[in-house]
C-alpha positions in Angstrom: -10.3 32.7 -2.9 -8.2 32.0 0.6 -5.6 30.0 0.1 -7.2 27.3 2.6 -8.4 25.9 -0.8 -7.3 23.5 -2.8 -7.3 23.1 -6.7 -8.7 19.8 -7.9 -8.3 19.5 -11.4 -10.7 17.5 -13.6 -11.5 15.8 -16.9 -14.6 17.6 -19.1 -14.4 14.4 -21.8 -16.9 11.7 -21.7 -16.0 10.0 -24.9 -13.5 7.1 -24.9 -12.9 7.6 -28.5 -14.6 6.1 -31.5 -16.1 3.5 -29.5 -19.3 4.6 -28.7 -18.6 4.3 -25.0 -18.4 6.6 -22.3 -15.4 7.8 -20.1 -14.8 10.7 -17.8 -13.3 11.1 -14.3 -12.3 8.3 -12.0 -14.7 8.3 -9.2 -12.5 6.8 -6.7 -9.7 9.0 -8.1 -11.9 12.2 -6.8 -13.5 10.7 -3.8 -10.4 9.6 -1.9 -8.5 13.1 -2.4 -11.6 15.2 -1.8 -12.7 13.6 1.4 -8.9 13.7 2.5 -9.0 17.6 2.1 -12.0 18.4 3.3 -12.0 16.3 6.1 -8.4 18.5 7.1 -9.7 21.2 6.9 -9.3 22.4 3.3 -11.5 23.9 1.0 -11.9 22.5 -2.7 -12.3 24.1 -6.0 -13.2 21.6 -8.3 -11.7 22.9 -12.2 -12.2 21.2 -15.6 -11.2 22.1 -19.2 -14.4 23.3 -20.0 -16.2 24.1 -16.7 -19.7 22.9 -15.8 -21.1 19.3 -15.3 -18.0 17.1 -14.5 -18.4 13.5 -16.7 -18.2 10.3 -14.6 -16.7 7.5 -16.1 -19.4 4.6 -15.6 -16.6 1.7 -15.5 -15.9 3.4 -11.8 -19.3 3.5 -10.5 -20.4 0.8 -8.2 -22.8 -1.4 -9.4 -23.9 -2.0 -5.8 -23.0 0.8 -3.1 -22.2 -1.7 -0.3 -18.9 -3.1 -2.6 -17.9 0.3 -3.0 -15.0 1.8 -1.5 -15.9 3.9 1.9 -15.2 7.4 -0.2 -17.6 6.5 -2.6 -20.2 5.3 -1.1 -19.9 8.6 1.2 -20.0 10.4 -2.1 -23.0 8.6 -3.2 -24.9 10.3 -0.1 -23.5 13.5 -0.5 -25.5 16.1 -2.4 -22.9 19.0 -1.8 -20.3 16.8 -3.4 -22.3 16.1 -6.5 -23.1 19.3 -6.9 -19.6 20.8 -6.7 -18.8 18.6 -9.6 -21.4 19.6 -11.5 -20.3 23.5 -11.6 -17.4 23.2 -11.8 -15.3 26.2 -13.5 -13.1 26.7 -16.4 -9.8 26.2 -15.7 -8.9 29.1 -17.8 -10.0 31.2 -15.6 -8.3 30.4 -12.4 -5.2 32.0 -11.1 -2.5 29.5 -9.5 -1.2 32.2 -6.6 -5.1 32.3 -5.4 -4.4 28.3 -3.9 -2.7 26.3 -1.7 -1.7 23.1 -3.9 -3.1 21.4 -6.9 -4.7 17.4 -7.3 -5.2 16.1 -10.6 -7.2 12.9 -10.5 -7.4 10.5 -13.4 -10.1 8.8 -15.5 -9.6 7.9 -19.0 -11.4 11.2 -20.2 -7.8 13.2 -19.4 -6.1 11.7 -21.9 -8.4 13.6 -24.7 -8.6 16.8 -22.9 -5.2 17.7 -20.7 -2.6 17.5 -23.5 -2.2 20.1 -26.2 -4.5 22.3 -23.7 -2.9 25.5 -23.1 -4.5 26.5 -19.8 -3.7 23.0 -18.6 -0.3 23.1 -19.1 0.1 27.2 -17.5 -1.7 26.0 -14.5 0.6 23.2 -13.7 3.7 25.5 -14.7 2.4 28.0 -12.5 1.7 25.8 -9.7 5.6 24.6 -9.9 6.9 28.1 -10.5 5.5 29.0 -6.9 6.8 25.7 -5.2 3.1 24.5 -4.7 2.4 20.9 -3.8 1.2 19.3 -7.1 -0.2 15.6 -6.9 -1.8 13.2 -9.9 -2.9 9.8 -10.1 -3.6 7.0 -12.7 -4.0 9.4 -16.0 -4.0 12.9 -14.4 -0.4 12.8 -14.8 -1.7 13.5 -18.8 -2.1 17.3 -17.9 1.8 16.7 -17.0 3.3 16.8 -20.7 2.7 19.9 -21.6 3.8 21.8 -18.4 7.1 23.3 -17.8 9.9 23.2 -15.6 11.1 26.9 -14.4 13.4 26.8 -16.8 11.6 25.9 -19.6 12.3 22.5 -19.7 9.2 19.6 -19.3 8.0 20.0 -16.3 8.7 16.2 -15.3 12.5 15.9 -17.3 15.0 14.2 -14.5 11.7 13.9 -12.0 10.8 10.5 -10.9 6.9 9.9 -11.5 4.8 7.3 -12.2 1.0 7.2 -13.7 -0.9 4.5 -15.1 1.6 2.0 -16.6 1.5 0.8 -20.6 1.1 -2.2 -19.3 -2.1 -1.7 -17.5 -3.2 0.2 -20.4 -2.6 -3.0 -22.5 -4.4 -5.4 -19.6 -7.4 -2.8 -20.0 -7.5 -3.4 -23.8 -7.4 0.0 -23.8 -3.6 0.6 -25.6 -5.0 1.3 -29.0 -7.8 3.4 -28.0 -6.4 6.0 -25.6 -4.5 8.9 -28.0 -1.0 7.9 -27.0 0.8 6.0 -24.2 0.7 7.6 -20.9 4.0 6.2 -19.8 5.4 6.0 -23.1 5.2 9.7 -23.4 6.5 10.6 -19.7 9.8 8.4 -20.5 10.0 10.9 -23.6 9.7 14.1 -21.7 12.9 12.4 -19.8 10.4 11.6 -17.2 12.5 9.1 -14.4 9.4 6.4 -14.6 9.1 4.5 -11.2 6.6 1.8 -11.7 5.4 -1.5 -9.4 3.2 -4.0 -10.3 -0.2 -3.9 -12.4 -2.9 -2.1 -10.6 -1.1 -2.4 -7.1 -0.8 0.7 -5.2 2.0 3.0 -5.0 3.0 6.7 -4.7 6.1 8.4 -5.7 7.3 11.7 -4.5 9.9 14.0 -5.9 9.9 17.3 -4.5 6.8 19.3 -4.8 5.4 16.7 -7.6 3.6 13.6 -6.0 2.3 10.9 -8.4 0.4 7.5 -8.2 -0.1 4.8 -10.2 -3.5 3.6 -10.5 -6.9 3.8 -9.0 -5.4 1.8 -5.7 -2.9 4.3 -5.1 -5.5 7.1 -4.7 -5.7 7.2 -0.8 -2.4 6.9 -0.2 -1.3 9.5 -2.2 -3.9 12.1 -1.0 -2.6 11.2 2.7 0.6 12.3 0.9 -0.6 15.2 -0.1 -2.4 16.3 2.7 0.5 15.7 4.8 2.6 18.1 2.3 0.1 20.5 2.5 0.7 20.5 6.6 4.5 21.0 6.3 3.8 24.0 4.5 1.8 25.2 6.4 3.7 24.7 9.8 6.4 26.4 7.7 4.8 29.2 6.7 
């Protein structure tokens, strides 16, 4: 794999748990970053827990494609893009130094299927260990907790992030479903949580770690990204 490619790392999960409803990725969470990339110049490799067909969660499709956001509605015409997430691979078998950066989009799904994951957790300490531009929004940041820092240490102690707040959780009715506290359990990890207000858009950066909020900060942090991904590159 050149490293003109991009890692985007995905939810498998499609059960939001015992209440018969289904989850999965954040459309908008994937469209915004993927279009950003590709439309650069880079090359994505779409990875998920257990590889294959990539769960959408149906709260984030549009109900009419004219009210959805441009990258979706592109989406919605693109039968390359569907079928990327559809095989995607496991993400146990990918090796960090074969890539160029790493994007972790959200969706209620990570928050089953990121933690307590072993080959979640190397990836993102590998991707750190080589200085690699790592960005997550909403509840990617979930395949944060178990990563480490290069010396040892969680990956995100003394780094300012933010992720979907406990507060939106609780305006989602969604607090006592979800496995644990997204922001709760950053702030444990020592985590330096930089929030704004409910479901408005915002992006915080902190060396090679890039994090957004919500579903509304997903464009603005892949322009983040993509513009971190050029300083490298000029660098190199």
């Amino acid at each position: 794999m050149p490293l003109d490619t991009i890692l985007m790392l995905v939810t498998s999960h499609d059960k939001l748990g015992e209440t018969g409803k289904k989850t999965g990725l954040h459309l908008q969470e994937f469209t915004e970053p993927y279009y950003a990339l590709t439309d650069a110049g880079w090359n994505v490799h779409i990875v998920s827990p257990k590889g294959g067909n990539v769960p959408i969660d149906p709260e984030s499709e549009p109900e009419a494609v004219e009210s959805a956001p441009e990258s979706v509605q592109r989406y919605l015409k693109d039968d390359q893009a569907k079928d990327a997430l559809r095989r995607s691979s496991p993400v146990d078998q990918i090796q960090a130094e074969r890539f160029a950066g790493l994007f972790i989009p959200g969706g209620h799904g990570t928050m089953w299927d990121f933690p307590d994951n072993p080959a979640v957790g190397r990836l993102v300490s590998d991707m750190n260990r080589l200085d690699l531009p790592i960005a997550s929004v909403c509840h990617g940041p979930a395949a944060l907790v178990d990563a480490e820092g290069k010396d040892g240490s969680p990956f995100v102690k003394n780094r300012q992030v933010n992720a979907f707040t406990d507060a939106e959780e609780k305006k989602v009715e969604l607090e006592t479903i979800v496995p644990f506290l997204l922001e709760t359990r950053l702030r444990e990890l020592g985590a330096i949580f930089k929030s704004v207000d409910s479901f408005s858009p915002t992006v915080v950066v902190d060396g090679n770690l890039m994090t957004g909020q919500n579903p509304a900060s997903a464009k603005p942090l892949a322009a983040a990204f993509v513009k971190a991904l050029r300083s490298l590159t000029k660098a190199a």
